[in-house]
Biotite code that builds the C-alpha atoms (Angstrom):
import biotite.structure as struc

atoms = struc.array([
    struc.Atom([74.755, -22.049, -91.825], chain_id="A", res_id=1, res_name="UNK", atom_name="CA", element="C"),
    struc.Atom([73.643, -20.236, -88.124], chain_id="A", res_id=2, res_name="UNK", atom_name="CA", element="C"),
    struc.Atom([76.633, -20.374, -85.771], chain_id="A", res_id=3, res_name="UNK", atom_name="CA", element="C"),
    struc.Atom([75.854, -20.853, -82.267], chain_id="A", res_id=4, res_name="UNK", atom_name="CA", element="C"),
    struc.Atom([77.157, -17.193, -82.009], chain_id="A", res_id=5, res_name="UNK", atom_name="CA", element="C"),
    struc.Atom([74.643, -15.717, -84.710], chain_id="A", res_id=6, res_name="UNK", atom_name="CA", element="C"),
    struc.Atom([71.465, -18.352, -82.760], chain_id="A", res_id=7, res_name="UNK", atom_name="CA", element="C"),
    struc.Atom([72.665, -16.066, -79.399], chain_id="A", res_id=8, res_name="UNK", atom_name="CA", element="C"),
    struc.Atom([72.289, -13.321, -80.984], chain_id="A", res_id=9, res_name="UNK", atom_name="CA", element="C"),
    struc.Atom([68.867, -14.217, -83.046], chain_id="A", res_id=10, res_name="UNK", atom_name="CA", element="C"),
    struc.Atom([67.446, -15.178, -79.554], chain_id="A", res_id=11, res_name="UNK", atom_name="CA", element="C"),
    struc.Atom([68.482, -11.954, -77.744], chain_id="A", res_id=12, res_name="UNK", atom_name="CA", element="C"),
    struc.Atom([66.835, -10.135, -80.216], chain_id="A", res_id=13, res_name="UNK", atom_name="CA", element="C"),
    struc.Atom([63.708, -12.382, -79.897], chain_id="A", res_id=14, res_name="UNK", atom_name="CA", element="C"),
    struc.Atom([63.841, -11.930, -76.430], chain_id="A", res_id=15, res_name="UNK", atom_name="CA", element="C"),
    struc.Atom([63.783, -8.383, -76.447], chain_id="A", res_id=16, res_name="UNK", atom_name="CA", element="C"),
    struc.Atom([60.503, -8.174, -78.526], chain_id="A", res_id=17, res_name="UNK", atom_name="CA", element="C"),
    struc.Atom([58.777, -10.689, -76.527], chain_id="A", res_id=18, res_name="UNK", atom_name="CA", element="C"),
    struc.Atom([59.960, -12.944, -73.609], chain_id="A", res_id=19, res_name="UNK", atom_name="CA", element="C"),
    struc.Atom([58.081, -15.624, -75.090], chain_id="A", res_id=20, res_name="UNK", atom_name="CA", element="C"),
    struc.Atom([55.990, -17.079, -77.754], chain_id="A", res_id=21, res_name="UNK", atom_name="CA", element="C"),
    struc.Atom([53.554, -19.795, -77.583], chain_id="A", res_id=22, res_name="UNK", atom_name="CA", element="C"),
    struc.Atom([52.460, -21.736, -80.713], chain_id="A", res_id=23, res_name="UNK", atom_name="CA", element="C"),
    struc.Atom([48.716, -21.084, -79.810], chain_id="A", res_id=24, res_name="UNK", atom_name="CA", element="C"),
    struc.Atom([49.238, -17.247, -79.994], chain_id="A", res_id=25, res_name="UNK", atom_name="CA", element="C"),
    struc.Atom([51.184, -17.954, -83.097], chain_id="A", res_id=26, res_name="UNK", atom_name="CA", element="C"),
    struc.Atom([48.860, -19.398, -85.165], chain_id="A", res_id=27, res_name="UNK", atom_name="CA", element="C"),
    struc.Atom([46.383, -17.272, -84.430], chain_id="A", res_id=28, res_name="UNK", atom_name="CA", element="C"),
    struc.Atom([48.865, -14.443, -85.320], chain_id="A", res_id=29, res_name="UNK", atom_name="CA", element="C"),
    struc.Atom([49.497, -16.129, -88.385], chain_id="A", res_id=30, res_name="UNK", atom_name="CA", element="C"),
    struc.Atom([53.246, -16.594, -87.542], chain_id="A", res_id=31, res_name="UNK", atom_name="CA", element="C"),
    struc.Atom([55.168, -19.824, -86.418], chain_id="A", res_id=32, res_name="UNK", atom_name="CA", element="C"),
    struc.Atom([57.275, -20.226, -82.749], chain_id="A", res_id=33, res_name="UNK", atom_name="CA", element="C"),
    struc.Atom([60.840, -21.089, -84.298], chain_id="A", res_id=34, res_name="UNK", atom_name="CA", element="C"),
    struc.Atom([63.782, -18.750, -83.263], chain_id="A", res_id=35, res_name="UNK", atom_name="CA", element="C"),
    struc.Atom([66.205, -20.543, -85.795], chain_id="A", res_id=36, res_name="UNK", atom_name="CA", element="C"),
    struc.Atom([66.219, -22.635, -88.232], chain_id="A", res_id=37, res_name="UNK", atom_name="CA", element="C"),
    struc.Atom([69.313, -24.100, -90.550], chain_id="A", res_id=38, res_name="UNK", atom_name="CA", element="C"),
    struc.Atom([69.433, -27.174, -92.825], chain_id="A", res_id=39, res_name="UNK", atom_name="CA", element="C"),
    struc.Atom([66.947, -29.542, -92.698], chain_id="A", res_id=40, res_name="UNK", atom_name="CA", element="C"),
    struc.Atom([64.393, -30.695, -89.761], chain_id="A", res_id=41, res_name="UNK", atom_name="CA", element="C"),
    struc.Atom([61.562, -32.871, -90.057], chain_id="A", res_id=42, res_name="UNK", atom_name="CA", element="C"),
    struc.Atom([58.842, -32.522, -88.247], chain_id="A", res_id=43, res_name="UNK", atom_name="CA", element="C"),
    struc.Atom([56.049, -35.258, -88.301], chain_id="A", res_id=44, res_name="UNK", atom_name="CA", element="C"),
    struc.Atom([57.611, -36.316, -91.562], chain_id="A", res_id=45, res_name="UNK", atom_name="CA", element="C"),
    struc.Atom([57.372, -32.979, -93.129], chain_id="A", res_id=46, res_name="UNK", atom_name="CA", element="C"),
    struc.Atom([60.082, -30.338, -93.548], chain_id="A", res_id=47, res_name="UNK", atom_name="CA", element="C"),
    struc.Atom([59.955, -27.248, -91.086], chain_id="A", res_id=48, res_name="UNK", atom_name="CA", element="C"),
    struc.Atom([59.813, -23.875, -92.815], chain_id="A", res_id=49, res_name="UNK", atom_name="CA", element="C"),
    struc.Atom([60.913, -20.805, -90.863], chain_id="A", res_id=50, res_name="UNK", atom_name="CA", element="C"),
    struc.Atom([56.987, -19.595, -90.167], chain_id="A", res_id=51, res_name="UNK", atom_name="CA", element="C"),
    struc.Atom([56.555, -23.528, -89.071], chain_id="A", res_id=52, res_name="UNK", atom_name="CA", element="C"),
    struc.Atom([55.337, -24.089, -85.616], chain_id="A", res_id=53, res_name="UNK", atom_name="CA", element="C"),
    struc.Atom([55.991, -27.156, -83.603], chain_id="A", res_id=54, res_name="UNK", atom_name="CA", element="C"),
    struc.Atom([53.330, -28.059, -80.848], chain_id="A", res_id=55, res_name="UNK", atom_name="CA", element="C"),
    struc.Atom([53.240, -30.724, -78.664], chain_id="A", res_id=56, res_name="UNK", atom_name="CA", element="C"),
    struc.Atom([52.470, -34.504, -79.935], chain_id="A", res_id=57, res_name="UNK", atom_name="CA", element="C"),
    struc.Atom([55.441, -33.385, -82.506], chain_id="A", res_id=58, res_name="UNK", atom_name="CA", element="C"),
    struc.Atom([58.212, -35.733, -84.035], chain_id="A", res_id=59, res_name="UNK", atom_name="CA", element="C"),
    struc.Atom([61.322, -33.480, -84.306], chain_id="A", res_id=60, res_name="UNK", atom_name="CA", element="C"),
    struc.Atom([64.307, -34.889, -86.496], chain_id="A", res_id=61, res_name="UNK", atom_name="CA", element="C"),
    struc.Atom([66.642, -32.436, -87.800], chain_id="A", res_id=62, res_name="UNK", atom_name="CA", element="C"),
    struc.Atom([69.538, -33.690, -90.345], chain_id="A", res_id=63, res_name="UNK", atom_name="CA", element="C"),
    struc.Atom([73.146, -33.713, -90.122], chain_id="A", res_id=64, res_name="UNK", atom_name="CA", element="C"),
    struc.Atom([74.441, -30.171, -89.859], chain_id="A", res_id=65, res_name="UNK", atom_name="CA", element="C"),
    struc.Atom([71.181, -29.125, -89.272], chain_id="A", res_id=66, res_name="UNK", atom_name="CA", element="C"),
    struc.Atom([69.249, -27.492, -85.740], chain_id="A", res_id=67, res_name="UNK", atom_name="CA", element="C"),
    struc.Atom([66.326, -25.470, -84.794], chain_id="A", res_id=68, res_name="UNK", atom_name="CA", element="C"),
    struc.Atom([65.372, -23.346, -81.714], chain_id="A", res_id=69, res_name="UNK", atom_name="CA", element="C"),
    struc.Atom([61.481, -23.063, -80.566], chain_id="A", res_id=70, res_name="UNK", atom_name="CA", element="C"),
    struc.Atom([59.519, -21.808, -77.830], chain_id="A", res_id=71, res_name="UNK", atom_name="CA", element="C"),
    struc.Atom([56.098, -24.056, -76.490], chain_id="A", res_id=72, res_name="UNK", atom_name="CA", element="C"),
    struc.Atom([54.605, -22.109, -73.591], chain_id="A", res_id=73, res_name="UNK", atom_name="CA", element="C"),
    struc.Atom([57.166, -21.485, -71.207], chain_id="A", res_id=74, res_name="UNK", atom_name="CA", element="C"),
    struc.Atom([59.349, -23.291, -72.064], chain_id="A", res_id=75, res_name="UNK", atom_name="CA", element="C"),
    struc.Atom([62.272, -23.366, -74.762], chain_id="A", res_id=76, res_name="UNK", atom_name="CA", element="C"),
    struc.Atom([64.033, -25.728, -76.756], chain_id="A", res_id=77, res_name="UNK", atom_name="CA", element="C"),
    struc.Atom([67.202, -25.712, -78.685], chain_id="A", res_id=78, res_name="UNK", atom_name="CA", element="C"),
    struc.Atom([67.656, -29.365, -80.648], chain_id="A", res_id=79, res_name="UNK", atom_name="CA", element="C"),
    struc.Atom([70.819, -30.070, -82.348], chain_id="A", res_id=80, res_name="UNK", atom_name="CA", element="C"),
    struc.Atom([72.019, -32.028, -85.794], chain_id="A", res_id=81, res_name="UNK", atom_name="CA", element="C"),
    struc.Atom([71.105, -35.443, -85.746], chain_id="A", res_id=82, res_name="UNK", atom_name="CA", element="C"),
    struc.Atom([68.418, -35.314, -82.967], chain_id="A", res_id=83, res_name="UNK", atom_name="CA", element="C"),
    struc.Atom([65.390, -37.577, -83.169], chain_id="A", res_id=84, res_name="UNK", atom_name="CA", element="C"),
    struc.Atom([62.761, -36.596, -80.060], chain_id="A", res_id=85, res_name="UNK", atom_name="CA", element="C"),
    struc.Atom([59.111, -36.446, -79.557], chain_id="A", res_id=86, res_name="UNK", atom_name="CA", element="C"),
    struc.Atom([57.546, -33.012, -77.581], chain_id="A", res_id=87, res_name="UNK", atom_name="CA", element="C"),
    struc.Atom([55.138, -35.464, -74.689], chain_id="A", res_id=88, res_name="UNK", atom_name="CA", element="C"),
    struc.Atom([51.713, -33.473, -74.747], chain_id="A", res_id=89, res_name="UNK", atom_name="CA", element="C"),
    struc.Atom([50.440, -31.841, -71.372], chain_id="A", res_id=90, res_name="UNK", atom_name="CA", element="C"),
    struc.Atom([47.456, -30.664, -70.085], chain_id="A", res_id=91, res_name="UNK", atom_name="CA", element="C"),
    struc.Atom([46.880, -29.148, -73.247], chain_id="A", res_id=92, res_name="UNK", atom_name="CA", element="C"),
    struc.Atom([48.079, -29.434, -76.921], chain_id="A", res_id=93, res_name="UNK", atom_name="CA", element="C"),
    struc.Atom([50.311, -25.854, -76.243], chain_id="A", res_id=94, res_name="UNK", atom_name="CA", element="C"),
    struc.Atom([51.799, -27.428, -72.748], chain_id="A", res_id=95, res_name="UNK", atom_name="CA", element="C"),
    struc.Atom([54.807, -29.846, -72.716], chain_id="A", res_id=96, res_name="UNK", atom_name="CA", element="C"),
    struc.Atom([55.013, -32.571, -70.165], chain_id="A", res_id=97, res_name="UNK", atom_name="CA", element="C"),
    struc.Atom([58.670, -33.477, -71.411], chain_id="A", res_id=98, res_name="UNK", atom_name="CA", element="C"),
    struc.Atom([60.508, -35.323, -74.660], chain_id="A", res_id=99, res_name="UNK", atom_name="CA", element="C"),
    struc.Atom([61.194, -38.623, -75.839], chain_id="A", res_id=100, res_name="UNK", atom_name="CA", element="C"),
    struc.Atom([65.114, -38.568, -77.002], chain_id="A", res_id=101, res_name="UNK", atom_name="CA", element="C"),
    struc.Atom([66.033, -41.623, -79.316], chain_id="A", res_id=102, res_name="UNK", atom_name="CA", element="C"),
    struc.Atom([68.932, -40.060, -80.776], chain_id="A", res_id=103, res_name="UNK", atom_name="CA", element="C"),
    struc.Atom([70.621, -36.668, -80.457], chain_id="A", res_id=104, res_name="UNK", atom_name="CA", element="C"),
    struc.Atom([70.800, -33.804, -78.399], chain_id="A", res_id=105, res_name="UNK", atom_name="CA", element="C"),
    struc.Atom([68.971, -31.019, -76.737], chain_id="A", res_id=106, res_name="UNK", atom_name="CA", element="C"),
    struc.Atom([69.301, -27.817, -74.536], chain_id="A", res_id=107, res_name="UNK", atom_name="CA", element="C"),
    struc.Atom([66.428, -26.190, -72.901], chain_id="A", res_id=108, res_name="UNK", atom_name="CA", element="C"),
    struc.Atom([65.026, -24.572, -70.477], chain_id="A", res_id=109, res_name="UNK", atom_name="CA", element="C"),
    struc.Atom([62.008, -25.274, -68.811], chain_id="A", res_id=110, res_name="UNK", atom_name="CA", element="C"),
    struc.Atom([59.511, -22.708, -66.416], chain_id="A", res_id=111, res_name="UNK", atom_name="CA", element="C"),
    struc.Atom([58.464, -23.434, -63.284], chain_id="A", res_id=112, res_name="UNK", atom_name="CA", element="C"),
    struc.Atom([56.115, -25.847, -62.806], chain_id="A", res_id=113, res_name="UNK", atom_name="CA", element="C"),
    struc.Atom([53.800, -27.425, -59.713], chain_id="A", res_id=114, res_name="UNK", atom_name="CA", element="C"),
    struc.Atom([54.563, -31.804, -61.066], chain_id="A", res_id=115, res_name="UNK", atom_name="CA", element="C"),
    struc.Atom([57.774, -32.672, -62.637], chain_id="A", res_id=116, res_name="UNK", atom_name="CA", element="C"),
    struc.Atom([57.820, -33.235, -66.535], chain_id="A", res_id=117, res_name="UNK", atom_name="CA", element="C"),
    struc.Atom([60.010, -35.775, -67.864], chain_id="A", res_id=118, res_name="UNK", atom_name="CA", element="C"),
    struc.Atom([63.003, -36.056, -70.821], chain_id="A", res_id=119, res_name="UNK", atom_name="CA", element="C"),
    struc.Atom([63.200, -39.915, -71.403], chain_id="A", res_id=120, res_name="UNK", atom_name="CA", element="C"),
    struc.Atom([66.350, -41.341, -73.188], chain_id="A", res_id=121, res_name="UNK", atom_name="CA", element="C"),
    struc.Atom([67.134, -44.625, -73.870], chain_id="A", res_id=122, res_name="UNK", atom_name="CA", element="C"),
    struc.Atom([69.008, -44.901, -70.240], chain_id="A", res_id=123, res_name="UNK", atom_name="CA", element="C"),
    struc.Atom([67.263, -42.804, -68.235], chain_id="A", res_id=124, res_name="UNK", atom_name="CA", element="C"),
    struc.Atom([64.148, -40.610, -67.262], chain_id="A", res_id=125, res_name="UNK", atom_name="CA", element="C"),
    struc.Atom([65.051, -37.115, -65.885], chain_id="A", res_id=126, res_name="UNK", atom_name="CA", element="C"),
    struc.Atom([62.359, -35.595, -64.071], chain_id="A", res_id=127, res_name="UNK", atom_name="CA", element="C"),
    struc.Atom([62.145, -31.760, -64.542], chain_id="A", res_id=128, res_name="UNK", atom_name="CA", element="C"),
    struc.Atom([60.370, -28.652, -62.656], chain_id="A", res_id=129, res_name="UNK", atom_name="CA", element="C"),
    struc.Atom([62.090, -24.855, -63.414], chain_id="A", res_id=130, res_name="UNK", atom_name="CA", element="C"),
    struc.Atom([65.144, -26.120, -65.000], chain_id="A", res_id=131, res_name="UNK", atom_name="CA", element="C"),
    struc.Atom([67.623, -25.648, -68.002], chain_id="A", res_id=132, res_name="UNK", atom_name="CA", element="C"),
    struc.Atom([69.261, -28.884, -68.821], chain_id="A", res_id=133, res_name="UNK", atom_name="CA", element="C"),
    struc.Atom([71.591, -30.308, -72.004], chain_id="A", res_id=134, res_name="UNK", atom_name="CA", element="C"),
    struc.Atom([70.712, -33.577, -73.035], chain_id="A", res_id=135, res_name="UNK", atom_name="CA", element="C"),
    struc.Atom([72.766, -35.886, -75.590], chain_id="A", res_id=136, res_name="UNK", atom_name="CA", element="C"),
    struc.Atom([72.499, -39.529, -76.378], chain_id="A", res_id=137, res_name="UNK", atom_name="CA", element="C"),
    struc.Atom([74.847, -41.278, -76.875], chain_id="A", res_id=138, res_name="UNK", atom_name="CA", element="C"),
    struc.Atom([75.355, -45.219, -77.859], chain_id="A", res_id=139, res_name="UNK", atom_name="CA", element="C"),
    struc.Atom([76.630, -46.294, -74.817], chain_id="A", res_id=140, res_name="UNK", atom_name="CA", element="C"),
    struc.Atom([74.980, -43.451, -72.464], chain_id="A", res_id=141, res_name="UNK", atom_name="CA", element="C"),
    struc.Atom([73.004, -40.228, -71.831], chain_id="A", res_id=142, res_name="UNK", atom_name="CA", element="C"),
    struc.Atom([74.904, -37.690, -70.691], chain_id="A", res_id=143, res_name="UNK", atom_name="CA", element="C"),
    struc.Atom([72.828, -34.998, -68.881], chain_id="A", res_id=144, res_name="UNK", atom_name="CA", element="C"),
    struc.Atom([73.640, -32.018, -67.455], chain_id="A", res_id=145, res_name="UNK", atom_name="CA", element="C"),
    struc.Atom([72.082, -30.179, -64.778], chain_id="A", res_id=146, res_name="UNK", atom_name="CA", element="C"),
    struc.Atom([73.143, -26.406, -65.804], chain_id="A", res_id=147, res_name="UNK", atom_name="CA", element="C"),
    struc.Atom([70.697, -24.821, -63.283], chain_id="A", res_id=148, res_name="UNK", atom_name="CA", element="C"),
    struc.Atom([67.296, -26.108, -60.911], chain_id="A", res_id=149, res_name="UNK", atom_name="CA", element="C"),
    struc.Atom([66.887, -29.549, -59.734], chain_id="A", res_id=150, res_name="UNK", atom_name="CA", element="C"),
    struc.Atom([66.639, -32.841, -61.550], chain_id="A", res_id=151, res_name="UNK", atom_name="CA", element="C"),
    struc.Atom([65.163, -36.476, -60.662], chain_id="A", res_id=152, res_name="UNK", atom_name="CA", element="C"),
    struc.Atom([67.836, -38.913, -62.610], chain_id="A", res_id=153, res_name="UNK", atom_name="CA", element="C"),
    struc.Atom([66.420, -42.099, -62.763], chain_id="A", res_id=154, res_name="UNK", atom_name="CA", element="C"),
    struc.Atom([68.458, -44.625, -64.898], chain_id="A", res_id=155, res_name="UNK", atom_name="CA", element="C"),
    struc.Atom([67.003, -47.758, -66.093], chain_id="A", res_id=156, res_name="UNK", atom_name="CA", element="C"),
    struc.Atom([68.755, -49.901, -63.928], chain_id="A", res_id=157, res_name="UNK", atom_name="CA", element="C"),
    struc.Atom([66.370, -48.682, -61.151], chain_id="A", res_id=158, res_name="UNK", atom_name="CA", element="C"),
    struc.Atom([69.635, -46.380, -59.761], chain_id="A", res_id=159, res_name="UNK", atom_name="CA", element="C"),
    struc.Atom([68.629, -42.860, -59.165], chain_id="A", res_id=160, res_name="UNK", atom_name="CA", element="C"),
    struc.Atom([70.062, -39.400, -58.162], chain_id="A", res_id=161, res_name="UNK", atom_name="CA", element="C"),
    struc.Atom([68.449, -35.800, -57.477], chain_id="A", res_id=162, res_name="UNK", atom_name="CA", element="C"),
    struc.Atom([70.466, -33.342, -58.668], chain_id="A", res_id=163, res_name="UNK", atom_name="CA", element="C"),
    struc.Atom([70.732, -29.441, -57.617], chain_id="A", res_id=164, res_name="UNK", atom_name="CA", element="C"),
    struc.Atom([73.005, -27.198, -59.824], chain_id="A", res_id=165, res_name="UNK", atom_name="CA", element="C"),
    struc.Atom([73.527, -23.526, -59.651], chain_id="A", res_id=166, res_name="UNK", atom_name="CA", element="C"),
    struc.Atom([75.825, -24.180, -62.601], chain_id="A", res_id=167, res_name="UNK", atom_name="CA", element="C"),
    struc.Atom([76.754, -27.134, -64.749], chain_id="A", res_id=168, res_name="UNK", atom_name="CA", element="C"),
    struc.Atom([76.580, -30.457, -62.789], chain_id="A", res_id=169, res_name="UNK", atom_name="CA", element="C"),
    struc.Atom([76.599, -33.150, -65.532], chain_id="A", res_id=170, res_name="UNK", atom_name="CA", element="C"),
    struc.Atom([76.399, -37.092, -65.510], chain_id="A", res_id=171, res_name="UNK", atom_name="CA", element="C"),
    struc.Atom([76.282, -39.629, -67.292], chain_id="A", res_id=172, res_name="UNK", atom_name="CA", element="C"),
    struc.Atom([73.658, -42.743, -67.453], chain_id="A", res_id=173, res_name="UNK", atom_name="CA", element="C"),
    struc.Atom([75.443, -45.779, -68.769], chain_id="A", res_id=174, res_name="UNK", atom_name="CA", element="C"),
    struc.Atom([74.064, -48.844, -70.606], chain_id="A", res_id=175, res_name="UNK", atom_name="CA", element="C"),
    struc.Atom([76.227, -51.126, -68.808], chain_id="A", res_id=176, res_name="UNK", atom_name="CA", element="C"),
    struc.Atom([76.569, -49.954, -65.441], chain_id="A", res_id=177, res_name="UNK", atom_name="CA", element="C"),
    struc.Atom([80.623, -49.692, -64.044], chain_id="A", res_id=178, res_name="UNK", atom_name="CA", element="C"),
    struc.Atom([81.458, -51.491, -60.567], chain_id="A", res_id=179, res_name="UNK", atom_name="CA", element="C"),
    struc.Atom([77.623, -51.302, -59.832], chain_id="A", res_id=180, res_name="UNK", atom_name="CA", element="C"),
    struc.Atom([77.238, -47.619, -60.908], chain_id="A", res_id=181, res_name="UNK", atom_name="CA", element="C"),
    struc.Atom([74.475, -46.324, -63.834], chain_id="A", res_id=182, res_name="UNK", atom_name="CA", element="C"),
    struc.Atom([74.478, -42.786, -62.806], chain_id="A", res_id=183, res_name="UNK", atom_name="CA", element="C"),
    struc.Atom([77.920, -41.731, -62.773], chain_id="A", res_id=184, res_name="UNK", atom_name="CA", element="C"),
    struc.Atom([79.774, -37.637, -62.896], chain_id="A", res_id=185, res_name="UNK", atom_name="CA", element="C"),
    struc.Atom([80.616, -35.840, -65.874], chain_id="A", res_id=186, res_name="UNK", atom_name="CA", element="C"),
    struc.Atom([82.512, -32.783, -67.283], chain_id="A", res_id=187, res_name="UNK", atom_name="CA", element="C"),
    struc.Atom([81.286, -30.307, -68.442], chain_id="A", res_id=188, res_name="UNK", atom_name="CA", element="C"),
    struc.Atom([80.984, -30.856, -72.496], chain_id="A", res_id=189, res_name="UNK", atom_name="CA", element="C"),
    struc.Atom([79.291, -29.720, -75.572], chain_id="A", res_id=190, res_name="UNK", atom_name="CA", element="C"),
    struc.Atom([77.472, -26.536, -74.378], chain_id="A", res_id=191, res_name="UNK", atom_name="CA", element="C"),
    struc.Atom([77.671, -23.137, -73.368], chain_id="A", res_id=192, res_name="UNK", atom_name="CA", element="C"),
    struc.Atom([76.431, -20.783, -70.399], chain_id="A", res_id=193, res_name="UNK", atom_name="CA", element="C"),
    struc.Atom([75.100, -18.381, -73.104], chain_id="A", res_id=194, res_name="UNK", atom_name="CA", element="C"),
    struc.Atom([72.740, -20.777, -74.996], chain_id="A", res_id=195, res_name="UNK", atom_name="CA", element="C"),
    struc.Atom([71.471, -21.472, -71.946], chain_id="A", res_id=196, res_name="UNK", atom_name="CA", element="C"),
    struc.Atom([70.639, -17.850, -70.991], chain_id="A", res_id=197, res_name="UNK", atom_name="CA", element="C"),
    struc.Atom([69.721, -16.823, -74.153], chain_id="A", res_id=198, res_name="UNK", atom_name="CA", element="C"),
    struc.Atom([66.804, -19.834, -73.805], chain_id="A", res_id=199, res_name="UNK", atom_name="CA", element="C"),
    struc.Atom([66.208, -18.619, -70.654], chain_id="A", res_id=200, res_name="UNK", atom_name="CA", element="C"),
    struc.Atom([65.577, -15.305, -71.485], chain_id="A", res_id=201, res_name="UNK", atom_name="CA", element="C"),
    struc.Atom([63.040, -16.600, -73.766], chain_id="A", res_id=202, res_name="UNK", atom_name="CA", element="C"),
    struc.Atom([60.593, -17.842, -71.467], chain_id="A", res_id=203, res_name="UNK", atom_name="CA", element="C"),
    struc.Atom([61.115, -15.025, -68.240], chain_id="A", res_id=204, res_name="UNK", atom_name="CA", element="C"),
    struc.Atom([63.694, -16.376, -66.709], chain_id="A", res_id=205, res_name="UNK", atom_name="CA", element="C"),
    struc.Atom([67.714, -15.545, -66.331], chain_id="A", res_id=206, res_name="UNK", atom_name="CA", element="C"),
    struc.Atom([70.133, -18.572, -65.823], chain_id="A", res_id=207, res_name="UNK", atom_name="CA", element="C"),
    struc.Atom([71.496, -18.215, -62.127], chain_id="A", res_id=208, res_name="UNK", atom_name="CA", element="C"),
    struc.Atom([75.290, -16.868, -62.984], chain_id="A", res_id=209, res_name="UNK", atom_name="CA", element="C"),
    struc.Atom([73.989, -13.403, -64.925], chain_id="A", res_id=210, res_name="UNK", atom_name="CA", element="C"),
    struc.Atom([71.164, -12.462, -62.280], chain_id="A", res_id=211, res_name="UNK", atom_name="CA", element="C"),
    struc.Atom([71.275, -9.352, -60.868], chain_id="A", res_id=212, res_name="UNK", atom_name="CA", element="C"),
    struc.Atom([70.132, -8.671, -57.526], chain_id="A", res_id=213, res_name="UNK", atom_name="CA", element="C"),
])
């Protein structure tokens, strides 16, 4: 099985040969968009191979135990065990617009962009522009952290928050709102800064806390 040490290290590597890979200039290279791959993922019913490529429209499920790293554009996408989400098609079939979570959990990091692109989750809609974010659902909430950029929270109780992180500022969107409250603060849990620079890396960018000036 990939640690999360050996994905960091997969990634830098990736990184360093290209800063990003989109799955239109993979299959024309004959190559899929996947950084990592362990156990087993589904995608649109089918079992990912490691020269698989995922492109927008997608169903993503991966398995217990099981995760896989990719790259759409400029964007990148790490989705943990147990994770059932749909990649929302953009202005193209090799541009995102967001995910659909049902179940699981995600980090990634998105480029810039001119219109927010949304995650939805059974609780909430998070709209997104430049940002790298860790979603996980959760029966009785979505917790969602803003690691770095700006977020639109927007809960389905019709609460809503914008949220500006340099580093880590996390909530979560209950089912059952507490003493009036949806949108409500979190710790910081189940992630790390350097899966989130090691995405960001892949698509241009470098998470706030390592730039250099």
């Amino acid at each position: 099985m990939t640690t999360r040490r050996e994905f960091m290290l997969s990634t830098a590597a990736f990184a360093t040969a290209a800063s990003w890979l989109d799955p239109q200039r993979a299959l024309a290279q004959g190559v899929g968009n996947l950084i990592e791959l362990t156990g087993d993922v589904l995608v649109n019913g089918r079992r990912l191979t490691p020269d698989g490529v995922i492109q927008t429209g997608d169903r993503v499920r991966s398995g217990p135990g099981s995760t896989c790293g990719f790259t759409i554009g400029r964007d990148a996408f790490l989705v943990r065990a147990n994770t059932d989400l749909t990649i929302t098609r953009g202005a193209s079939l090799f541009i995102a617009d967001g995910a659909r979570m049902l179940t699981g959990a995600l980090a990634s990091v998105f480029g810039r962009s001119t219109k927010p692109r949304n995650i939805t989750a059974p609780t909430v809609t998070a709209g997104i522009r430049g940002t790298g974010f860790y979603v996980e659902v959760r029966p009785e909430s979505t917790y969602f952290c803003t690691c770095f950029g700006s977020i639109d929270l927007a809960a389905a109780s019709g609460e809503s928050e914008l949220v500006n992180s340099t580093r880590h500022s996390a909530r979560r969107i209950l089912a059952n709102p507490a003493a009036g409250r949806a949108i409500v603060t979190a710790p910081f849990e189940n992630h790390e800064d350097a899966e989130l620079e090691r995405l960001a890396m892949l698509v241009g960018q470098r998470a706030p806390w390592y730039a250099r000036p």
